[in-house]
C-alpha positions in Angstrom: -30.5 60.1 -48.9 -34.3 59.2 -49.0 -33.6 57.5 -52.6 -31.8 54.7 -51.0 -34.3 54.3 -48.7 -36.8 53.8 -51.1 -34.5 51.2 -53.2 -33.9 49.2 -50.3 -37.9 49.3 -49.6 -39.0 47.8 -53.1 -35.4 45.2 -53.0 -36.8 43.9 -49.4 -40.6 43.8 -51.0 -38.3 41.3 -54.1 -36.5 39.8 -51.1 -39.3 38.6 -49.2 -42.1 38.3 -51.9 -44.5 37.3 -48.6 -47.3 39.5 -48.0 -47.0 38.7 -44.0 -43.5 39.4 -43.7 -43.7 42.9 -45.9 -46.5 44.2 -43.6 -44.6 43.4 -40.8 -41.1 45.3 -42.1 -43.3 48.3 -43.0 -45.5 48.8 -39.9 -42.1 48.2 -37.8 -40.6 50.8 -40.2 -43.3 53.2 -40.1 -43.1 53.1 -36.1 -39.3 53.3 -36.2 -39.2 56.6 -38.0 -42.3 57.5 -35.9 -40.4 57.5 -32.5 -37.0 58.6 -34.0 -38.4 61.7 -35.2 -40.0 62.2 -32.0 -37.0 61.4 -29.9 -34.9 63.9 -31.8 -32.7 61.2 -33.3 -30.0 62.7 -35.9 -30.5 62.4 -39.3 -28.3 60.0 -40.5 -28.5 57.5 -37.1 -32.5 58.0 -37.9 -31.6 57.0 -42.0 -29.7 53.9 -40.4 -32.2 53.4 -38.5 -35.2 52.8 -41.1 -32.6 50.5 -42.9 -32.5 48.3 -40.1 -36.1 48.2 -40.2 -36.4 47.3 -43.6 -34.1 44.4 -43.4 -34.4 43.3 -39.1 -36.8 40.0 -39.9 -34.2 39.2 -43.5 -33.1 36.0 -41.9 -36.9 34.5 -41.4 -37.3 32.6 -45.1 -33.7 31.7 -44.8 -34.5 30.2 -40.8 -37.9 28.5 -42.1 -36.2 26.8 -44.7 -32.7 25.5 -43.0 -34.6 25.3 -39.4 -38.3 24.5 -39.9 -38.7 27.8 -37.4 -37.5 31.1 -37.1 -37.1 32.1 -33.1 -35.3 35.3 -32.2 -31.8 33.3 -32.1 -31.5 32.5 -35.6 -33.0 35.0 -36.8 -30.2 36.9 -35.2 -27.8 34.6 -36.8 -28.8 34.2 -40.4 -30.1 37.7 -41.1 -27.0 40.0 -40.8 -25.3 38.6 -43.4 -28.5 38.7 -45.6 -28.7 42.2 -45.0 -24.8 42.9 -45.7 -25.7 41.5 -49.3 -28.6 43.3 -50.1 -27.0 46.8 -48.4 -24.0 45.9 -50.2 -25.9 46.6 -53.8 -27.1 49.6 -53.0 -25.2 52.7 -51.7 -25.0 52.0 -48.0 -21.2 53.0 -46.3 -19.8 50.1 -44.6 -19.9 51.6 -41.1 -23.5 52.1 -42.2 -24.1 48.8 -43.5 -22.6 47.2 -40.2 -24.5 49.3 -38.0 -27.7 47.7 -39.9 -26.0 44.7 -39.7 -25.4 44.8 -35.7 -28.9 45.5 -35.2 -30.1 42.8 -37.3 -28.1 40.5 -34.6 -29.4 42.5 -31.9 -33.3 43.3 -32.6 -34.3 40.5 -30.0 -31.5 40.7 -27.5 -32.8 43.3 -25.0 -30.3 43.7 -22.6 -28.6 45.6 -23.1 -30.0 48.2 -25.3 -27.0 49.0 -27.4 -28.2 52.8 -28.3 -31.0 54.7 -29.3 -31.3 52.8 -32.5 -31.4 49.6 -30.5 -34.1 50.6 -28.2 -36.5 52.4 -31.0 -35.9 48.9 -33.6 -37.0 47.2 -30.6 -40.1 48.9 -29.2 -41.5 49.1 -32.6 -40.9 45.5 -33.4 -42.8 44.9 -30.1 -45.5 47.7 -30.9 -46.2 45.5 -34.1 -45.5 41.8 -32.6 -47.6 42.4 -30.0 -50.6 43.6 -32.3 -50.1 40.8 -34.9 -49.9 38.2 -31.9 -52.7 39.6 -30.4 -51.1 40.2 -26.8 -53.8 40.4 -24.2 -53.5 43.6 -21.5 -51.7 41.7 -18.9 -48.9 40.7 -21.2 -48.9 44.1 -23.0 -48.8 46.0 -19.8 -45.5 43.5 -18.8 -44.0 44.3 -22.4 -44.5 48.2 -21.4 -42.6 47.8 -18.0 -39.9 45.4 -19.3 -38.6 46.9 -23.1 -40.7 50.5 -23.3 -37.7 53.5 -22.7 -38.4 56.5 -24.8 -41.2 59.0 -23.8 -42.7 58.2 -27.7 -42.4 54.3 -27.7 -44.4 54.3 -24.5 -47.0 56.9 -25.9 -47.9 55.0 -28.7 -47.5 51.4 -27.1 -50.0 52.7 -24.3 -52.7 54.8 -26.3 -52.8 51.2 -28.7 -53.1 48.7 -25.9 -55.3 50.4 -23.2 -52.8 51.0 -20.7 -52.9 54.3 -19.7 
């Protein structure tokens, strides 16, 4: 199951060919299997998970280039259908691929939190966001009250930022 993991990994790497954007999909990866493990999350909902990851910011070149921008709307817009191709050609289910695909719409739509996949793509896009963006304390420590829900989202976001 691992192997198409790693294919997607190296096709999003062809996909984005934009040092910014892969360091991005693989520290919000890294965090996303991170948490999942520690939450307990089932294999295969953890799998789908790391998918989601890999593909969440897909629609960004796509946004810069029709938009001139890429906010959280579009992005949410243009990047599940990206990331039903690219899933498509490799050997994703399609309840799988439009699992990835709902989160892809969702990853900056907080409320609600549409399950444990949700909330885990979402704190570790905002434990890398607010890193790369250079948050200061007062706008981490809102980010921690506002989006942080599991026990290891909130460990790792307050160890980082200072706020414990």
């Amino acid at each position: 199951m691992k192997d198409r993991i790693q294919k997607l990994f190296l096709a999003m790497i062809d996909f984005d060919r934009d040092a910014d954007l892969i360091q991005h999909f693989t520290k919000v990866h890294s965090y996303c299997t991170l948490i999942a493990a520690l939450e307990g999350v089932d294999e295969h909902t953890a799998e789908v998970l790391e998918a989601a990851a890999l593909v969440h910011d897909i629609g960004i070149p796509v946004c810069n280039q029709k938009y001139g921008s890429h906010p959280g709307n579009l992005q949410e817009k243009e990047g599940p259908p990206l990331a039903r191709q690219i899933l498509s050609q490799l050997d994703f289910t399609e309840a799988e691929i439009d699992r990835v695909c709902t989160l892809v719409g969702e990853h900056h739509t907080y409320l609600p939190m549409d399950g444990i996949d949700h909330q885990i793509l979402v704190e570790a896009d905002f434990i890398v966001n607010s890193f790369e963006n250079e948050l200061l304390r007062p706008a981490c420590q809102n980010v921690y009250n506002k989006i942080f829900r599991t026990e290891a989202g909130k460990r790792v976001y307050a160890v980082m930022f200072g706020l414990e």
